[in-house]
C-alpha angles and dihedrals in degrees: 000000000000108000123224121253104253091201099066129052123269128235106195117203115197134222116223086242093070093048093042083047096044116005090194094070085094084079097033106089098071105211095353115113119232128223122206111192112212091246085070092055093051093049095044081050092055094044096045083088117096146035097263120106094250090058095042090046086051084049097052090047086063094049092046086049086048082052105056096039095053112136090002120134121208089267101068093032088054088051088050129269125252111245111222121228116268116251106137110159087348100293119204088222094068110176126197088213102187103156107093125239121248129208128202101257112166129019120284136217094246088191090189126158118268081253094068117063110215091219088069108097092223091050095040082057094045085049095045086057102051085052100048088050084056096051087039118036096154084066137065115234124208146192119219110196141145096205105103092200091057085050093057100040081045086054090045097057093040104257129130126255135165135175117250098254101177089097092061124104107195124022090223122032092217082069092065110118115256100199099237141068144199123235110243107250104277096011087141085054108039110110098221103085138041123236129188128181139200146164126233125166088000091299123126115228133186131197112198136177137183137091104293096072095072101101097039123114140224104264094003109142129230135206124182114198092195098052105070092275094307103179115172133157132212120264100175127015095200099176134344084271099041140058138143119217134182140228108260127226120259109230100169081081110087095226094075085039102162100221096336091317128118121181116252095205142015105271088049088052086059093042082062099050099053092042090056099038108096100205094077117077096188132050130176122185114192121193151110125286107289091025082119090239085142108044092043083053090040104047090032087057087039089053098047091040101054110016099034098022091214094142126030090229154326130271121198124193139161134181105266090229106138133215102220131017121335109257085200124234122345124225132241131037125333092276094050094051082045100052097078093051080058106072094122089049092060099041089053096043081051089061090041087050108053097118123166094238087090122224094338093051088049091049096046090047088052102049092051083051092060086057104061109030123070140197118218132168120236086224093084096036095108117101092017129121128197127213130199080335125136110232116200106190106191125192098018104157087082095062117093116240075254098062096033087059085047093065110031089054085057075067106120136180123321086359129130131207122203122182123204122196153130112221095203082080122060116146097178105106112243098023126106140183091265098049096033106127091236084056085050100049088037086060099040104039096052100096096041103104093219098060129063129192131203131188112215110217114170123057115225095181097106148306086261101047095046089043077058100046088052102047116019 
């Protein structure tokens, strides 16, 4: 891609795509002016209609544009008009916006091949862009866009263009926090920190201070190869040089089965504890398909709901994006649209449900299953509030950090949340695995006391399907 001119200053123009993704972006480009071409407007204008996200974030562009050009004539919109600084509702992503924000106020010369009709929005931008380098050649000016395609055709004709890249959390997805950690080689042995252990309510506990449990965090857990299997997790993080963390329980005997499930590796054994630890309010397991991120979630909810009866029920939801073709709407109630989207839910209750009392147990399991597990769509999640319920959120890579803040603020008193995901894919369209909204809570929940996080590493699905994930 052709890269901007750092030395001069930078004159962004927006696709309709980065205000409808993140209407903010207006107050994201610090002292940079913004240009809007007529054919955006008109664009934002089409999509405004409707109750999905993309129409109310087109919506709450126009209001952010009203806004800002409150009390303004033609005159001083046509000079540009001062963006004010961002601090709705006291954001924590303040930004002293100080550029000033351009409209398309009079016709342009488009100059665009003959290949490139000037009446399709992606040309019209491209050729938005050759003319404005031509009114304004001290600038550099700059397509944000996240269409890949416009970006390449923008490459192509030497013009820069870049990806709005505000709305990413880590710079490199392999950053991302896993939610567990190995022991340097000798760290029991090592003479620069204290540990003290103890046993209460026949848990094993270890305070430990020194230098190497900076960069621990709350809930992280910690695995030692050396040290006979030794596998804890923190439990307090009480400065950068102290921290006490606890054994944790070992769930692959059969003995401390969850539901009839054991793990199968470390990480899932994790996974279990912090599923079934109700202190933590949030849980996120990462990992690819047959990783078991489902039927942990699934048999560690069926255990609290109905043995310990910590929660009244459980609650499953997905995003409704589909692989293939859209087969269009569904009929019947909410459930029964919902059903379909739920295939993962009944194959893993088919594993949860195999009893020895034959056809008649399994019907009788399932019926008190029915019972106390509901689907429901993320579409009429706004304005509810849960309470003691188990909330199982699958498929979560493809929900935007705005969704993602949507539902776990529905979160009410004595319930837990658990989201399930891979972020490789990720089947939403402008969405990656940096700026997916379960990247986003991953990153910002880590240091919370009352959420864990696990990345699930190994798949136990089968030898096929594991043959298929490494070589196809």
């Amino acid at each position: 891609m052709i890269k901007r001119d750092n030395d001069k200053p930078c004159l962004f123009v927006l696709d309709t795509n980065v205000l409808m993704h993140d209407p903010t972006a207006l107050f994201r480009f610090h002292e940079h002016d913004i240009y809007l071409p007529m054919a955006v407007l008109e664009e934002l204008d089409q999509g405004k209609k409707g109750l999905s996200e993309v129409a109310r974030n087109a919506r709450q562009v126009s209001r952010f544009l009203d806004e800002l050009m409150r009390g303004a004539d033609q005159e001083e919109i046509a000079a540009g008009l001062p963006i004010a600084p961002f601090d709705r509702n006291n954001d924590s992503h303040v930004i002293a916006a100080r550029g000033r924000l351009f409209f398309q106020t009079a016709p342009l010369d488009l100059d665009l091949p003959e290949s490139l009709p000037g009446g399709n929005l992606d040309n019209n931008i491209l050729g938005t862009a050759r003319a404005l380098r031509k009114i304004h050649p001290h600038r550099t000016v700059v397509i944000v866009s996240k269409d890949i395609n416009l970006r390449i055709k923008a490459a192509v004709l030497g013009i820069a263009a870049e990806d709005y890249a505000n709305d990413q959390v880590l710079d490199d997805v392999s950053l991302l926090y896993t939610g567990h950690g190995e022991l340097p080689e000798g760290f029991w042995t090592r003479h620069d920190k204290a540990v003290e252990s103890w046993q209460e309510a026949g848990r094993t506990f270890y305070r430990i201070q020194g230098p190497d449990i900076a960069d621990w965090y709350p809930s992280q857990c910690l695995y030692s190869e050396q040290d006979q299997g030794f596998e804890a997790i923190v439990r307090e993080k009480r400065s950068p040089t102290e921290a006490i963390i606890e054994l944790v329980e070992d769930f692959r005997a059969s003995r401390h089965h969850v539901w009839g499930i054991t793990a199968r590796n470390r990480e899932q054994n994790f996974a279990l504890n912090l599923l079934m630890d109700p202190e933590l309010d949030f849980v996120t397991l990462l990992g690819a398909a047959g990783t078991g991120k489902t039927l942990l979630a699934l048999a560690a909810g069926l255990s609290q709901v109905l043995d310990r009866n910590l929660y009244r029920e459980i609650i499953m939801t997905r995003v409704t994006v589909p692989v293939g073709e859209d087969i269009g709407f569904l009929p019947g109630t909410e459930e029964e649209k919902m059903t379909p989207w739920m295939g993962a839910l009944m194959d893993n209750l088919e594993v949860l449900t195999r009893t020895e009392g034959g056809d008649w147990g399994r019907a009788a399991t399932n019926d008190l299953l029915r019972n106390r597990i509901r689907i429901s769509s993320l579409n009429f999640m706004r304005g509810r509030t849960f309470l003691r319920k188990y909330i199982i959120l699958d498929e979560a890579q493809n929900l935007t950090a705005k969704q993602m803040k949507t539902l776990i603020t529905r979160a009410g008193p004595d319930t837990k949340l658990v989201c399930l995901g891979n972020i490789s894919q990720i089947d939403t369209p402008y969405l990656t695995e940096t700026s997916s909204g379960l990247t986003y809570v991953v990153d910002r929940f880590k240091d919370w006391t009352h959420s864990g996080h696990i990345t699930l590493i190994r798949g136990e699905r089968s030898r096929l399907a594991d043959f298929a994930s490494e070589h196809l």
